[in-house]
C-alpha positions as CSV (number, residue, x, y, z in Angstrom):
1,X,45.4,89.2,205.9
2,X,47.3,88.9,202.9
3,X,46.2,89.6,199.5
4,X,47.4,85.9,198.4
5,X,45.6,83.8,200.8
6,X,41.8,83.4,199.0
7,X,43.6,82.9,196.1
8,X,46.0,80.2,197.3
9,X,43.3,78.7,200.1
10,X,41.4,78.5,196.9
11,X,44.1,76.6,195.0
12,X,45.0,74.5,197.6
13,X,41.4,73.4,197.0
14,X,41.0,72.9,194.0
15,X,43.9,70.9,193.6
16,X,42.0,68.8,196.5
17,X,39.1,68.2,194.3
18,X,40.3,67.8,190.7
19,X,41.0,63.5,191.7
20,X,37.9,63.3,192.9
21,X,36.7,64.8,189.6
22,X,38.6,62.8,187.7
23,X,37.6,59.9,189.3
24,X,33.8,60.1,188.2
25,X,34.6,60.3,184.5
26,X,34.2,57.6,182.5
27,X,38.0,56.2,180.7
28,X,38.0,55.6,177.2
29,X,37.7,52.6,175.5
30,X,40.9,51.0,174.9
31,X,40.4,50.6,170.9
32,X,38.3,53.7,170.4
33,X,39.8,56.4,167.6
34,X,39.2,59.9,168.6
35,X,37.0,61.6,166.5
36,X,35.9,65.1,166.1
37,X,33.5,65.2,168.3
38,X,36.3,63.6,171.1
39,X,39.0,66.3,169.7
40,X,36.2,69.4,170.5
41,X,35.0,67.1,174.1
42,X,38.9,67.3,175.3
43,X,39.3,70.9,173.8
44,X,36.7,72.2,175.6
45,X,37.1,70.3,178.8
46,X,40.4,71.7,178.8
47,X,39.2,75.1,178.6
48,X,36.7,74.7,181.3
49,X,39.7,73.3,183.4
50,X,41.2,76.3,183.2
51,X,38.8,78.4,183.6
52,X,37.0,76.7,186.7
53,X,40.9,76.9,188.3
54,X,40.4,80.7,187.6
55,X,37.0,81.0,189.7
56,X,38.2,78.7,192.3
57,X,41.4,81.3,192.8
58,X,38.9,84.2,192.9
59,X,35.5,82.8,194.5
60,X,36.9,80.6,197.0
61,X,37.3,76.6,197.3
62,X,33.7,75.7,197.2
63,X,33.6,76.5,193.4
64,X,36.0,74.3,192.9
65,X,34.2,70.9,194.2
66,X,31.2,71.6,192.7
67,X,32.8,73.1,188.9
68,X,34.9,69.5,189.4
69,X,31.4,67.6,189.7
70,X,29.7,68.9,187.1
71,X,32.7,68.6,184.9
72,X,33.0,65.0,185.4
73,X,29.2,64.4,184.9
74,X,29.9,65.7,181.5
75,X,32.0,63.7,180.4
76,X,30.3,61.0,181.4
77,X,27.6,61.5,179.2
78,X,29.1,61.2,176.1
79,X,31.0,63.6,173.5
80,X,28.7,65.8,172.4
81,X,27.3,66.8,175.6
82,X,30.3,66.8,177.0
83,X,30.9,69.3,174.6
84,X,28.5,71.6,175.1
85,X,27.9,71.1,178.3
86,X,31.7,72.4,179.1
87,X,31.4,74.8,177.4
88,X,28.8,76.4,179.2
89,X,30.8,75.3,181.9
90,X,32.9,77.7,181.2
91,X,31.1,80.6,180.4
92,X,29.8,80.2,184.0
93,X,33.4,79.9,185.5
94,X,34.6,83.2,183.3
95,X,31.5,84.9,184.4
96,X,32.1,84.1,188.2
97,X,35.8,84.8,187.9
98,X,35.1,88.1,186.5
99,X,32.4,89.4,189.7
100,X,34.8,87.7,192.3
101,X,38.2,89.6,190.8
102,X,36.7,92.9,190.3
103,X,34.9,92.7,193.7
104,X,37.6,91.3,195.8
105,X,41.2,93.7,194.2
106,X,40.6,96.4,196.4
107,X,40.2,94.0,199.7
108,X,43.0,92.2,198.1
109,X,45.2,94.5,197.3
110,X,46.0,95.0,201.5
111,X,47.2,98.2,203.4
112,X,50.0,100.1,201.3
113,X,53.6,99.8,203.0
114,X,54.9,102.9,201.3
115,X,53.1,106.6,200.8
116,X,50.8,105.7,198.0
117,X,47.3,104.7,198.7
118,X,45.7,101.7,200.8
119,X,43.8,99.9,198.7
120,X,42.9,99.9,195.2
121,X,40.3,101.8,194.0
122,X,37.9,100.7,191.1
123,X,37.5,102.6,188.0
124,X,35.0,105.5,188.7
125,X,36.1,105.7,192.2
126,X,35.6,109.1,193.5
127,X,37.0,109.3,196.6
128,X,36.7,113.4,197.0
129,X,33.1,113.1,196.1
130,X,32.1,110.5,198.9
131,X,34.7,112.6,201.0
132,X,32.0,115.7,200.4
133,X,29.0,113.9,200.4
134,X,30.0,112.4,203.8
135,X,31.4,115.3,205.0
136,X,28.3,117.5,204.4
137,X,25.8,115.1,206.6
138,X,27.9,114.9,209.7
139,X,28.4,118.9,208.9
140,X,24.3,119.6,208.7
141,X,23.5,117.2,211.2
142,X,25.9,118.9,213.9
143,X,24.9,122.2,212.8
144,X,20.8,121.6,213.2
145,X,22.0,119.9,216.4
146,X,23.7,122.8,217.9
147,X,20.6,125.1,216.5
148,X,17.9,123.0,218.8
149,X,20.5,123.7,221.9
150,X,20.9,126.8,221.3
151,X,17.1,127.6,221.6
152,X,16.6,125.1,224.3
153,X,19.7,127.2,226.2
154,X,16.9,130.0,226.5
155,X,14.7,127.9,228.1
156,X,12.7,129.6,231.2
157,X,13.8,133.1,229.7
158,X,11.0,135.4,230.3
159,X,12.5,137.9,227.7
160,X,10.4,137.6,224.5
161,X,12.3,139.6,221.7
162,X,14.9,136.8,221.4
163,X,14.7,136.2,218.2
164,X,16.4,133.8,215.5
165,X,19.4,136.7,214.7
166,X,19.8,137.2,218.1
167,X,20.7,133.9,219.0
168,X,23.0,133.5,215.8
169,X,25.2,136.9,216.7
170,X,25.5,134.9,219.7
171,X,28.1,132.5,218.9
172,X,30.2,135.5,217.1
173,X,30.2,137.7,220.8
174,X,31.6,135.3,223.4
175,X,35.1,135.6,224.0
176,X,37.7,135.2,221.9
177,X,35.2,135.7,219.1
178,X,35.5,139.7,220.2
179,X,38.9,139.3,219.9
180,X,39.2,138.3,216.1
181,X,36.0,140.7,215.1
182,X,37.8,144.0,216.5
183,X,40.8,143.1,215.1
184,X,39.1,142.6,211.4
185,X,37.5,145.7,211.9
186,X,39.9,148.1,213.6
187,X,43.4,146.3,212.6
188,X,46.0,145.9,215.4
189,X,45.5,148.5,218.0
190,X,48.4,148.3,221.0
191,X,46.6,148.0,224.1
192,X,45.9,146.1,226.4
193,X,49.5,145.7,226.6
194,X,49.6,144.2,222.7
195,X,47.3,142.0,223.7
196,X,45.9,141.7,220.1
197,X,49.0,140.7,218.6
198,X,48.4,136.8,220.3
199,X,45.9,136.7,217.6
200,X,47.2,135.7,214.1
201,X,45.8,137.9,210.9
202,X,44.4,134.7,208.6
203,X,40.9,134.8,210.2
204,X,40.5,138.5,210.8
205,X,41.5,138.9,207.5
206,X,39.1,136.6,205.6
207,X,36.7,138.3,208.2
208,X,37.6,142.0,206.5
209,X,37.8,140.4,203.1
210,X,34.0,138.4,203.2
211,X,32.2,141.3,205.5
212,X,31.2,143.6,202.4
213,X,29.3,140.7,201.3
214,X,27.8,139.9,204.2
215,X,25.3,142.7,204.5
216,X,28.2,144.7,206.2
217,X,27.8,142.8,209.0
218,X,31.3,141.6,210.4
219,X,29.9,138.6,212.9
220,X,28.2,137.4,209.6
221,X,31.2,137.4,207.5
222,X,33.2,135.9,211.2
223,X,30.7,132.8,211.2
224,X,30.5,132.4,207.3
225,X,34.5,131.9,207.5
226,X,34.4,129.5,210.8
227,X,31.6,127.2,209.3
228,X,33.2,127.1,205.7
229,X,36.7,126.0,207.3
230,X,35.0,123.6,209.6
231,X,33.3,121.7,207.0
232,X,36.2,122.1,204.8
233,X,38.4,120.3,207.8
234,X,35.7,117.5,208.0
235,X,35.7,117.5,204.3
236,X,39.9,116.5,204.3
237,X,40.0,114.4,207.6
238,X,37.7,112.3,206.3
239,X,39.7,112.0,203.3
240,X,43.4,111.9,205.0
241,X,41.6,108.8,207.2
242,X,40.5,106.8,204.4
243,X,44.0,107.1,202.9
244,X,45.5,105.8,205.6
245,X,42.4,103.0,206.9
246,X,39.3,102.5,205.0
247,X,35.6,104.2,204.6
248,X,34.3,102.8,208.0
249,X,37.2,104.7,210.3
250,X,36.9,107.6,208.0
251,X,32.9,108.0,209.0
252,X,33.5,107.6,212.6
253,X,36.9,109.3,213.1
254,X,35.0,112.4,211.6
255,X,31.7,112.2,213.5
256,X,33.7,111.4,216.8
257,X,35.4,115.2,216.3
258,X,32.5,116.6,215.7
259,X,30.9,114.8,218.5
260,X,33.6,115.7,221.0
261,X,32.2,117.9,223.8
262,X,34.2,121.2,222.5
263,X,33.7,120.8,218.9
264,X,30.9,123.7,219.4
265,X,33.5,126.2,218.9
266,X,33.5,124.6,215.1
267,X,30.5,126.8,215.0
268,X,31.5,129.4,217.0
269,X,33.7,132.4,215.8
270,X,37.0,131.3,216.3
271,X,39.8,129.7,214.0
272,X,40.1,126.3,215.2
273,X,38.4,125.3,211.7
274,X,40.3,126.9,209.6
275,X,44.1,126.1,211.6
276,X,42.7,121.9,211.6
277,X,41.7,122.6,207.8
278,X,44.9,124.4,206.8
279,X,46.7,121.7,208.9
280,X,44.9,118.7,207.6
281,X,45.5,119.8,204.2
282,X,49.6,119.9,204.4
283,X,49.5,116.5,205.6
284,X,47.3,115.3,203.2
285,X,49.4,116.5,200.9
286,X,52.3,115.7,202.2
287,X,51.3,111.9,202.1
288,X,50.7,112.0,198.0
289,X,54.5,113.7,197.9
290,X,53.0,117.0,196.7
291,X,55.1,119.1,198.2
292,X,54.0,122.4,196.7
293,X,50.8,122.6,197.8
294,X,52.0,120.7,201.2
295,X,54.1,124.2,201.3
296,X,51.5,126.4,200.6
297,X,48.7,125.2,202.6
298,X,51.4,125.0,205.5
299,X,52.7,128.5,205.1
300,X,48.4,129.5,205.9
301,X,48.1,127.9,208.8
302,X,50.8,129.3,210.2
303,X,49.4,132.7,209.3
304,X,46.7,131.3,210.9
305,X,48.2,130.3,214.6
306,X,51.4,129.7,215.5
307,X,51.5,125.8,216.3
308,X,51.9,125.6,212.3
309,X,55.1,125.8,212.5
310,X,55.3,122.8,213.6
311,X,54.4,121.7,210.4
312,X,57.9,122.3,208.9
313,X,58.8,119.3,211.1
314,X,56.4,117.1,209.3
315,X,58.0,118.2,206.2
316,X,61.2,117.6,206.9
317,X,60.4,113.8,208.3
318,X,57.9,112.7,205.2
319,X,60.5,114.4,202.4
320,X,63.1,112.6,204.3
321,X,61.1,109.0,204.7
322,X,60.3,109.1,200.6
323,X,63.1,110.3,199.4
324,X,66.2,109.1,201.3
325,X,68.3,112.4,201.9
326,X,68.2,113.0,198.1
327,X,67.0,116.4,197.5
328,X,65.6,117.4,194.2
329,X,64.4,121.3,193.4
330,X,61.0,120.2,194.9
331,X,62.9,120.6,198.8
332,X,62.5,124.4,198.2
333,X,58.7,123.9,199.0
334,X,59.6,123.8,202.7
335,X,60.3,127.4,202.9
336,X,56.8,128.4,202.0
337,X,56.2,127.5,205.9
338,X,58.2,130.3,207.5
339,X,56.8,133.0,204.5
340,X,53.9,132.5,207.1
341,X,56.2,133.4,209.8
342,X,57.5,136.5,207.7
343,X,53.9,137.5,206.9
344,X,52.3,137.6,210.8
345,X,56.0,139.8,211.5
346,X,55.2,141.9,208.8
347,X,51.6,142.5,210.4
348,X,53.5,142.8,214.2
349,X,56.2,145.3,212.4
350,X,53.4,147.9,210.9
351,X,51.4,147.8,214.2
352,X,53.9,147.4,216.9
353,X,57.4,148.4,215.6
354,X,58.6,145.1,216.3
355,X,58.7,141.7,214.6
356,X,57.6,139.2,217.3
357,X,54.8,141.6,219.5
358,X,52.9,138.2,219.6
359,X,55.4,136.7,221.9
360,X,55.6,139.8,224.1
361,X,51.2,139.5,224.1
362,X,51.9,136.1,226.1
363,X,52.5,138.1,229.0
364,X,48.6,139.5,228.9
365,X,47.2,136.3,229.1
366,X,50.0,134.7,231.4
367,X,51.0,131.9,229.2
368,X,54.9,131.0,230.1
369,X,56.5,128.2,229.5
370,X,56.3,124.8,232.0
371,X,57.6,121.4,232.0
372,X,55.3,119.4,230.1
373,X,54.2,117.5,233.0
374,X,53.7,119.7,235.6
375,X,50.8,121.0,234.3
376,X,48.9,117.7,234.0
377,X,50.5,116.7,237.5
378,X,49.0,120.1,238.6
379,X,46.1,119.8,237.0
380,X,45.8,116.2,239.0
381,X,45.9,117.5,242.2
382,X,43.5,120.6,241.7
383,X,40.7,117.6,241.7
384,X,42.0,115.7,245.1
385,X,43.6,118.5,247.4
386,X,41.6,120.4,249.8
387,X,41.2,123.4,247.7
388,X,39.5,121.0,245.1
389,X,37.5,119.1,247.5
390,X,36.6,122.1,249.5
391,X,34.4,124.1,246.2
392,X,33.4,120.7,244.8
393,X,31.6,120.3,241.9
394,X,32.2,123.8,241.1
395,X,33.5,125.5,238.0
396,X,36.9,125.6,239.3
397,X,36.5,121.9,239.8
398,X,34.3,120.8,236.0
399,X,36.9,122.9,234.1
400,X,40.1,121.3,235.5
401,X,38.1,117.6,235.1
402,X,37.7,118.6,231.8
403,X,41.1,120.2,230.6
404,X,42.6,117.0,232.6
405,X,40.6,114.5,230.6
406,X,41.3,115.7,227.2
407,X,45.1,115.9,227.9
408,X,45.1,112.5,229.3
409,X,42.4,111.2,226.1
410,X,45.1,112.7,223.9
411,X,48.2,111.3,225.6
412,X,47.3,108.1,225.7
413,X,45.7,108.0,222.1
414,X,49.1,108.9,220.5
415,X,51.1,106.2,222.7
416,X,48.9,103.8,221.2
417,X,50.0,105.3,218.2
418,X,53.1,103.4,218.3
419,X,52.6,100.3,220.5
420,X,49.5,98.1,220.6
421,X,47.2,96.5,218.4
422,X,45.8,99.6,216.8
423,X,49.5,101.2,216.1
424,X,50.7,102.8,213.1
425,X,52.4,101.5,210.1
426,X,56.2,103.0,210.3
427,X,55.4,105.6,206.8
428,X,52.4,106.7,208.9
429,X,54.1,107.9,211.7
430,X,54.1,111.5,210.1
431,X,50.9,111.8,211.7
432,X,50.9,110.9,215.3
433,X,54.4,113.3,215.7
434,X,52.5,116.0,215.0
435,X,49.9,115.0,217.1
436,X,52.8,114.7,219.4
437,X,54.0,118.4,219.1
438,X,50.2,119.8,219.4
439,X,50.1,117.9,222.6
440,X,53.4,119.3,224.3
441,X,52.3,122.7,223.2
442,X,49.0,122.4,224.6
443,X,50.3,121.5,228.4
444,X,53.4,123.2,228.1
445,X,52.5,126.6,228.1
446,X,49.8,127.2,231.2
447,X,48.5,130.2,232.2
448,X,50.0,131.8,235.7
449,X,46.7,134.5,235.8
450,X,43.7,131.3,236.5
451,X,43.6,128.2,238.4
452,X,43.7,126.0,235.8
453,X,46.6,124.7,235.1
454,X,45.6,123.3,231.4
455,X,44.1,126.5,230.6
456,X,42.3,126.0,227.4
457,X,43.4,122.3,227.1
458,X,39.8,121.0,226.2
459,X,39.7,123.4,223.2
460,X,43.1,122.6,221.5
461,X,42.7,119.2,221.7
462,X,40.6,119.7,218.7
463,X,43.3,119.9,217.2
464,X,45.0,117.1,218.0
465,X,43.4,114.7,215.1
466,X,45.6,111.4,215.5
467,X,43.6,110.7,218.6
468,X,40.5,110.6,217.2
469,X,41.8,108.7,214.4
470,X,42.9,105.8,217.1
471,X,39.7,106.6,218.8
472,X,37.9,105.4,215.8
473,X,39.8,102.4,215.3
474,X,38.9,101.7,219.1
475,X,35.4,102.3,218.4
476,X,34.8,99.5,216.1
477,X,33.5,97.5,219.3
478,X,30.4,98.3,219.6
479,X,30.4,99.0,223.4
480,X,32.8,101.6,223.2
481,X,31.1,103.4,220.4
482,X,28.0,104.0,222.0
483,X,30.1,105.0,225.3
484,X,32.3,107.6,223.4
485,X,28.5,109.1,221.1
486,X,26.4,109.3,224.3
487,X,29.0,110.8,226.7
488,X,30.7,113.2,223.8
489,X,27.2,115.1,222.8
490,X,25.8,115.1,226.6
491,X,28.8,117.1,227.3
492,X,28.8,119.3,224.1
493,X,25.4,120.1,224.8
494,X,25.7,121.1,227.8
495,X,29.0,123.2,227.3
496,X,27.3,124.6,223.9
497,X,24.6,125.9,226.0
498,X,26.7,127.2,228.9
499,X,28.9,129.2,226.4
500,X,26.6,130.3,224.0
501,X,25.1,132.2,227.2
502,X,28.4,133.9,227.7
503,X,30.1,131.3,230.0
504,X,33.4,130.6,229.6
505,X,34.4,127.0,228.3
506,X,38.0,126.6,227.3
């Protein structure tokens, strides 16, 4: 809706109503004088004119009929209480103009068609307060969540001495979570064939840095840095989200990522929440044009894995949209991305002797490169060929379901991006092309050492935050918001209590 149509349905109205008004006042008589009291009568009228024209523009047409009727009743009454009584006509009108205009600009003002923000925001508007405030709840309430399914996951077990700690250390011992805490305590050691290397320093290092205050304990310091960045992530997608829609997409675009049946491994010691954060925060940035800090925060995340190099994409396209092939000294901020590059080759160069061991790691974990689609199309037919039909519901046959869906979730969530009633505005398209390059990275590079073919799909698509954005926007039908809560957390919970018992998720 445009921002002028109350105001000129309101108008229109009023211009409606003022003969009618007129109509009901009594004419002069033909060899009256005016007199004083006449003078202050048509003074006043003409200031509640004005000022009822004012309310009906801001509080809609029905003000107008009735401001004209009560107008015209005035004057009917004689000069005096004409006087007075339009004058308290207008007080009224001033006072109604006043709520309706300072309630109505920020609905008014409409979406934004350049970089700057959607809406208006009233004076005292803290946007980074309500962004915390909100933030924090879906935060605690995922986290006290995940703490009753983690003690319901031990359910049956006849082993007594599992205590509180126990169950916490947990969700810094399964898996990858190894991975990062040996490398903050050991450094880079070369074997299994570099395999180490795969794994960038930013969360080992915060790990080293935060363990001394953590009773000395490096899981403590591993899950201290996971939940911080996870919250901080919530914190900035919430914020990025009402920039680009409003409050109500904001609250559910964040709850549905926390909601989404991998978003465990938020908790979990790994560095998803600090890459999204890291991540989230260049764009952000990059959306209010400062590039700086869009620099910085991009050169940490890709410290922090290596997909943030796509990043120096985004920058290119936003500093391109705003300003038009002119560069200015504030261009230079782009190469604070690749000091992230230089900083994980300085790391590879001390340990390994060369620059790029983390490439060479690939080759322990069997990731290669693929056509983008023949891992989906792969993935497909793993759930209706023999070999799939023949183990059934198995794990072979849940994991590939599940890689499968969240590929295809994500896929179709960033076509929608462009085509469709919940597509993008044209300046916002900054956000679904990265969401774009997370997706071809997450099914172009399969594993050739398991049978699935999106190995690790499920996870990654954490990352992929356009989707949930578009999700949102979806789940504004009631239907398909209650869909999307009860089928997310089922699943999370019973992933969460799978791997926190040492199965393998994504």
């Amino acid at each position: 809706m445009d921002a002028d149509d109350p105001g000129d349905r309101g108008a229109g109205k009023a211009t409606a109503d003022a003969p009618a008004a007129d109509a009901n006042a009594r004419p002069p008589a033909a060899d009256a004088r005016p007199t004083a009291g006449d003078t202050a009568a048509a003074r006043t009228r003409a200031t509640a004119d004005d000022t009822t024209a004012v309310a009906d523009r801001a509080a809609g047409p029905g003000t107008a009929a009735a401001d004209g009727d009560a107008t015209g009743t005035a004057a009917a009454a004689g000069p005096d209480a004409t006087a007075a009584r339009t004058r308290a006509t207008a007080d009224d009108t001033t006072a109604v103009a006043d709520r309706a205009a300072g309630s109505g600009t920020a609905a008014a003002a409409g979406p934004a068609t350049g970089s700057g923000e959607v809406g208006s925001q009233t004076a005292g508007d803290r946007p980074w307060r309500r962004a915390l405030l909100v933030g924090f709840g879906i935060f605690a309430a995922s986290k006290i969540a995940l703490a009753v399914v983690t003690a319901f996951a031990w359910i049956g077990e006849k082993r007594p001495n599992v205590t509180a700690t126990y169950l916490a250390a947990q969700w810094a011992s399964q898996w990858d979570s190894k991975w990062f805490v040996d490398i903050a305590q050991r450094g880079y050691y070369p074997e299994p064939d570099k395999a180490p290397a795969a794994f960038f320093p930013m969360y080992p290092m915060l790990i080293r840095g935060l363990t001394p205050i953590c009773f000395g304990k490096p899981w403590v310091a591993a899950l201290l840095v996971a939940n911080l960045a996870a919250f901080g992530a919530l914190v900035v997608l919430y914020r990025l989200t009402e920039r680009e829609f409003d409050r109500v997409i904001a609250g559910r675009t964040v709850f549905y990522l926390v909601a989404f049946p991998t978003a465990f491994f938020l908790t979990a010691a790994y560095n998803e929440g600090l890459f999204i954060g890291l991540m989230l925060a260049t764009l952000y940035c990059l959306r209010q044009q400062h590039w700086w800090w869009a620099g910085a925060f991009g050169g940490l995340a890709v410290f922090t894995r290596s997909a943030g190099i796509l990043l120096a994409g985004a920058f290119v396209w936003e500093y391109v949209r705003v300003n038009r092939f002119r560069l200015k000294r504030s261009a230079l901020a782009i190469l604070l991305i690749p000091v992230g590059v230089a900083g994980v080759a300085a790391f590879s160069i001390n340990a390994y002797g060369e620059p790029f061991a983390f490439l060479k790691a690939q080759r322990y974990w069997g990731r290669h490169l693929d056509w983008p689609w023949m891992p989906v199309l792969r993935g497909g037919k793993s759930l209706v060929t023999s070999h799939g039909l023949r183990f059934g519901f198995s794990d072979l046959w849940v994991h590939n379901l599940l890689e499968l869906a969240t590929a295809l979730m994500c896929i179709a969530a960033l076509v929608l991006c462009f085509v469709g009633p919940w597509k993008l505005r044209r300046d916002q398209w900054v956000l679904p092309l990265v969401g774009i390059g997370l997706t071809l990275l997450m099914i172009s590079f399969p594993s050739s050492h398991l049978p699935y073919p999106l190995y690790s799909a499920s996870r990654f698509g954490l990352e992929v935050f356009p989707a949930f954005m578009i999700l949102a926007r979806i789940g504004a039908r009631p239907w398909v918001d209650r869909i999307v809560v009860a089928l997310f957390f089922m699943l999370q919970a019973i992933l969460a209590a799978y791997f926190v018992r040492g199965g393998w998720v994504a």
